[in-house]
C-alpha positions in Angstrom: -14.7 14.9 7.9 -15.7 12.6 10.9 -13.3 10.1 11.9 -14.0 7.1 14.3 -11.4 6.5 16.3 -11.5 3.5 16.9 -11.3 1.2 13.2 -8.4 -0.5 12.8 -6.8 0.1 9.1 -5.1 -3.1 7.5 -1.7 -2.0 6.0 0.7 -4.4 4.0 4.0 -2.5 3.7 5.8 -5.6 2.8 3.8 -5.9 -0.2 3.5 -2.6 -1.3 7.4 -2.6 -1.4 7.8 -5.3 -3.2 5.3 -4.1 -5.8 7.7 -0.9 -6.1 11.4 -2.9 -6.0 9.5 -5.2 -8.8 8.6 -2.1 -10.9 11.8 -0.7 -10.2 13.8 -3.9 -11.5 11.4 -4.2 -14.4 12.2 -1.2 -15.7 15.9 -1.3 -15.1 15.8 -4.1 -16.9 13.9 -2.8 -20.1 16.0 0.1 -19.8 19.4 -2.2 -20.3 18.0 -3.8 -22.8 16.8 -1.1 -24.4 20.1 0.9 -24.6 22.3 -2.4 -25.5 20.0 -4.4 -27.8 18.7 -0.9 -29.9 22.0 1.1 -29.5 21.8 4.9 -30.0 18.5 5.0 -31.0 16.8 4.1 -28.0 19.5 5.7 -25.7 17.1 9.1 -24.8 14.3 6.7 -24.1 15.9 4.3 -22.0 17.9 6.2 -19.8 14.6 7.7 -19.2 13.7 4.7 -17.9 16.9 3.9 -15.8 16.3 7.3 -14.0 12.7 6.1 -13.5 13.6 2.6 -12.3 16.9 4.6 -10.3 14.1 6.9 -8.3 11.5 4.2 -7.5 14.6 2.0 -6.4 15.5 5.1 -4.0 12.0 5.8 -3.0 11.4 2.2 -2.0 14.0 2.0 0.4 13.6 5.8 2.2 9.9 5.0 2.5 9.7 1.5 3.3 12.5 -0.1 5.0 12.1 2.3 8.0 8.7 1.5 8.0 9.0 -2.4 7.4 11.6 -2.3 10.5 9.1 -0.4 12.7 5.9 -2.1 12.2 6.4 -5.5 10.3 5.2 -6.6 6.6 1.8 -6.4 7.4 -0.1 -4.6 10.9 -2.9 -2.9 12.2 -3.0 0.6 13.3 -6.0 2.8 15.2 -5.5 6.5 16.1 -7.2 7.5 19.6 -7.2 11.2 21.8 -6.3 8.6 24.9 -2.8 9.6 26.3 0.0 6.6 25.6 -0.3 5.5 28.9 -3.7 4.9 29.0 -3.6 3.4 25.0 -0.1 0.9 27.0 -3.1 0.3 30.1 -5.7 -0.2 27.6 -3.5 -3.0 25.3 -2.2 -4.2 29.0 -5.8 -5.2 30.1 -6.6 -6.8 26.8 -3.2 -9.1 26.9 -4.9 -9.9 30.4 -7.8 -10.4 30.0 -6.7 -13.3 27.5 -4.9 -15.0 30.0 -1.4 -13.9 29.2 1.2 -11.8 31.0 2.0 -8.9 29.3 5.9 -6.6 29.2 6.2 -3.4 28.3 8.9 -2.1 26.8 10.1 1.6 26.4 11.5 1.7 22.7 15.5 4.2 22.6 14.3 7.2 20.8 15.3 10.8 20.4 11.0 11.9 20.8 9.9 12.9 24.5 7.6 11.3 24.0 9.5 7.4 23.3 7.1 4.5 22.0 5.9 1.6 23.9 6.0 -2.0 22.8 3.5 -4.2 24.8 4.0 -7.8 23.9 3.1 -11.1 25.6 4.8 -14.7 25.3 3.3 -17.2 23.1 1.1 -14.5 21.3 2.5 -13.6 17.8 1.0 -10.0 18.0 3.1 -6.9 19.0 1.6 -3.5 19.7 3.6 -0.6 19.5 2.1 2.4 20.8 3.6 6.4 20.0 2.7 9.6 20.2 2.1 10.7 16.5 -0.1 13.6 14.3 -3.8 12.0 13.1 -3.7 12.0 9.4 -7.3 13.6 9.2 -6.2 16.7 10.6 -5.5 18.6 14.0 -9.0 19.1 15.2 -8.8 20.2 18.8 -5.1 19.8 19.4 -2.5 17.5 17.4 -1.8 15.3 19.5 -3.1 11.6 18.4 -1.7 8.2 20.8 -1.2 5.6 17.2 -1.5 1.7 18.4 -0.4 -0.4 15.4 -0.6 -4.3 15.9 1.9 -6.5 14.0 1.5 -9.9 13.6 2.0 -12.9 11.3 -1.6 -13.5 10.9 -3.7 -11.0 9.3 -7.2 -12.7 10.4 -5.6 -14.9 13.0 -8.9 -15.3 15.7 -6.4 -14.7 18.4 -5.0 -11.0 17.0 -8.7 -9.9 16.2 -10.0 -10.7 19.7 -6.9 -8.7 21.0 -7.5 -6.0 18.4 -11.8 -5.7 19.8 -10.4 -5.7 23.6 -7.9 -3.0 23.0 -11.1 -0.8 21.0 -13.1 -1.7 23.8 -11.4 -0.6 26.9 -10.2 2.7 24.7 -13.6 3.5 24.1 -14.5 2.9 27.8 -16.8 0.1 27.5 -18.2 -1.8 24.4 -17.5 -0.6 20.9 -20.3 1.8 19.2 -22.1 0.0 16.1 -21.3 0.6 12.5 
């Protein structure tokens, strides 16, 4: 399977969590009523449904609050065989070239590899850039360099410039068609 690496994939964590705390609380709340409106009757069937609500209640928060804290509600995220200094130099020159000064900053983490957070002031977006394993596979080594974008605005014209500079200078020029 051939993957381009550099298409940005839209991912809204903050509403695919609520869509599983919402099931969760719908059926913890059919599975009350079931068990205190129907009595004895519907006791097998709606503790069924308490330990399905009680799962998707656990699952939500493993899953998604550590992702929610790490990239936002809603971000951006490209995978690219550049090296995370070149992806930090890469989101550095595209912060620049839009006029703004950009900081880096080195994120605490137990990885030897610790991610990068390039942000600029008065822009909204946030890049965080890590070492991580492409989802497609290990073709020729694993090592992948993940830039995810977070911002308020999903289709903010500010962000998506950002977004084409960054593919530009990782692809080493303009962005292929298609």
């Amino acid at each position: 399977m051939a993957v381009r690496e550099t298409e940005w994939a839209y991912s809204n964590d903050g509403r695919i969590a609520f869509a599983f705390l919402a099931l969760a609380i719908v059926l913890l709340a059919i599975g009350v009523l079931a068990v205190t409106v129907v009595g004895s009757d519907a006791a097998n069937g709606g503790v069924a449904l308490l330990a399905i609500a009680t799962f998707l209640l656990v699952f939500s928060v493993l899953v998604f609050l550590p992702r929610l804290a790490r990239r936002g509600a809603a971000s951006f995220s490209v995978y690219s065989r550049r090296s995370v200094d070149e992806a930090v130099k890469a989101v550095r020159e595209a912060f620049e070239a839009s006029g703004r000064t950009p900081r880096v900053d080195i994120v605490k983490s137990r990885s030897d590899h610790p991610p990068r957070v390039v942000t600029a002031e008065g822009v909204q977006a946030r890049f965080r850039i890590e070492v991580t394993r492409h989802p497609a596979g290990a073709e020729g080594g694993s090592e992948w360099t993940e830039i995810v974008e977070s911002s308020a605005s999903r289709d903010g014209a500010e962000a998506q410039a950002l977004r084409k500079m960054v593919t530009e200078r990782l692809a080493g020029g303009s962005p292929p068609d298609g």
